[in-house]
C-alpha positions in Angstrom: 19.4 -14.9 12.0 16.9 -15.4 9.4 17.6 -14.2 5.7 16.6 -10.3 5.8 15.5 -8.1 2.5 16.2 -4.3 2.4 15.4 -2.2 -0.6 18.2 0.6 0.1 17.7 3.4 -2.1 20.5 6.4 -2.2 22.1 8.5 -4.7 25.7 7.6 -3.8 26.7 4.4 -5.4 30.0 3.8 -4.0 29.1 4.1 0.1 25.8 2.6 -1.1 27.9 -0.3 -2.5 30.0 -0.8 0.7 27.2 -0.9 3.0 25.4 -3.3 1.0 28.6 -5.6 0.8 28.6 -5.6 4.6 25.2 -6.4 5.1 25.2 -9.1 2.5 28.0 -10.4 4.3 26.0 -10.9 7.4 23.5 -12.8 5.7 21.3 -9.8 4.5 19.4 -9.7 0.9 20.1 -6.5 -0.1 18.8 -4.6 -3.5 19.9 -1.4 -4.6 17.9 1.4 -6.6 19.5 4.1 -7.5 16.3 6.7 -8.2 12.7 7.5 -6.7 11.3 5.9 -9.0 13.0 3.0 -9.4 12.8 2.8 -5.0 8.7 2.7 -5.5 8.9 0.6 -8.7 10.9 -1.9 -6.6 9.3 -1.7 -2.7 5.9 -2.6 -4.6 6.9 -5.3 -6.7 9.1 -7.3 -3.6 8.5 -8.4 -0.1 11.0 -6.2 2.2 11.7 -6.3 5.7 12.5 -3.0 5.7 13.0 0.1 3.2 16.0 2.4 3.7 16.3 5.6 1.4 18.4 8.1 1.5 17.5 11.7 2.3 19.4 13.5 -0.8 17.7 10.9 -3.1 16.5 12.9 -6.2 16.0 15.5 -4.1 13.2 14.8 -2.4 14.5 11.5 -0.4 11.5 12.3 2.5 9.1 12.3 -0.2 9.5 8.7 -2.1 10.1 7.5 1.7 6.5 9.1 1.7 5.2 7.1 -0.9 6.8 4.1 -0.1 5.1 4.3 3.4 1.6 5.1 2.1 1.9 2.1 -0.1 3.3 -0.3 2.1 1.8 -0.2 5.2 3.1 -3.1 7.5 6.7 -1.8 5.8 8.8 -0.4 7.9 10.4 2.8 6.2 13.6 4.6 7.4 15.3 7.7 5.8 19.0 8.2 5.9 20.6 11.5 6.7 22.8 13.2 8.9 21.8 14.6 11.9 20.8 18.2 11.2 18.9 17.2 8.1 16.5 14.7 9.6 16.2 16.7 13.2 15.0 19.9 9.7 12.4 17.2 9.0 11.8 15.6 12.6 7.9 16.3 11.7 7.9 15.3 8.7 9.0 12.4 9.7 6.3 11.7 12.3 3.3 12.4 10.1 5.0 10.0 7.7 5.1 7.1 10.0 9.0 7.0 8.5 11.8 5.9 10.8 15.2 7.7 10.6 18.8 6.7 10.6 21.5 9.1 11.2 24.5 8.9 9.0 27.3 7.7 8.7 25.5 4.1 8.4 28.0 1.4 9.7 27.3 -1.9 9.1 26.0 -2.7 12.2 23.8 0.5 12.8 22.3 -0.4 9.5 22.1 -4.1 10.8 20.4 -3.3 14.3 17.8 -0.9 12.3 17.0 -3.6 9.7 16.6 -6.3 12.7 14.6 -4.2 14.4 12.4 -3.2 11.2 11.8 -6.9 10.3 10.1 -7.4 14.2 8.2 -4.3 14.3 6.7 -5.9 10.8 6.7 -9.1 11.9 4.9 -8.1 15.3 2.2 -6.0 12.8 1.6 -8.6 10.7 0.5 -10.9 14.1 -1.3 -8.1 15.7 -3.3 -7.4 11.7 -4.0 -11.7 11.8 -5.2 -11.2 15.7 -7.7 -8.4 14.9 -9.0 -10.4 11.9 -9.3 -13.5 14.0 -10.8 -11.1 17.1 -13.5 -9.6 14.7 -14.5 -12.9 13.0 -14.9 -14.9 16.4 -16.1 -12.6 18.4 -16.4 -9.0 16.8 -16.0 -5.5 18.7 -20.0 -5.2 19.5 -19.3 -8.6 21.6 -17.7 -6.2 24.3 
C-alpha cells in the first residue's frame, strides 16, 4: 500500500489520538487539527488523499466539511458521526458532495474509507487529465 495522507479533524483528542496511532501504524500519514479553522487552514495548504472531520467539530462539523469540499474539489471529504446524526443530515450531505462515516471509527473502517477515498481521487484526477487531453485533441464539437 502506498503511503496515504488524511487531514482528520475532530474535537476529541484522545479517540482522535488512538485512531490516528492505528492508522499510522498501517503506514498512513496522518495530521490532526483540532478546530474548523485550523481543518481549512490545513486541507488547503497540503495534498490529502482524503479529509475526515468530525460532525461535533465546533459545532458545525457538516459545515467546515462544506468548505473543505467547495475548496478542494478532487478531495474526497467524509464527516464522522454516529448513525442518527448523519442519517439528520443525510441531505446535507448529498448537496455537499461529503461522504460519511458512522461512528465508532475502527481502524480498519477508517482504513477501507481512506483506501477507498484515495481511488475515487486518484480515478478523478485521470478522468480530469482525459477530458483535457479529449478537448485538446479532438474537442466536444468534433462529435
Amino acid at each position: 500500500m502506498n503511503c496515504l495522507r488524511l487531514l482528520l479533524a475532530a474535537p476529541d483528542a484522545a479517540g482522535t489520538e488512538r485512531l490516528s496511532q492505528g492508522l499510522t501504524r498501517s503506514g498512513c500519514d496522518v495530521s490532526l487539527a483540532k478546530g474548523g479553522e485550523e481543518a481549512i487552514r490545513l486541507a488547503l495548504s497540503e495534498g490529502w488523499d482524503a479529509v475526515f472531520i468530525n460532525i461535533a467539530l465546533d459545532g458545525d462539523g457538516l459545515g467546515v466539511a462544506r468548505r473543505v469540499q467547495a475548496a478542494l474539489r478532487e478531495t474526497p471529504v467524509a464527516v464522522l458521526g454516529f448513525p442518527q446524526q448523519l442519517d439528520d443530515c443525510a441531505g446535507e450531505l448529498l448537496t455537499s458532495r461529503c461522504g460519511c462515516i458512522y461512528k465508532p471509527v475502527t481502524e480498519g473502517r477508517a482504513l477501507l474509507a481512506l483506501t477507498q477515498a484515495a481511488e475515487l481521487r486518484r480515478l478523478r484526477e485521470k478522468n480530469r487529465v482525459l477530458r483535457r487531453q479529449w478537448e485538446d485533441d479532438e474537442g466536444p464539437e468534433d462529435l
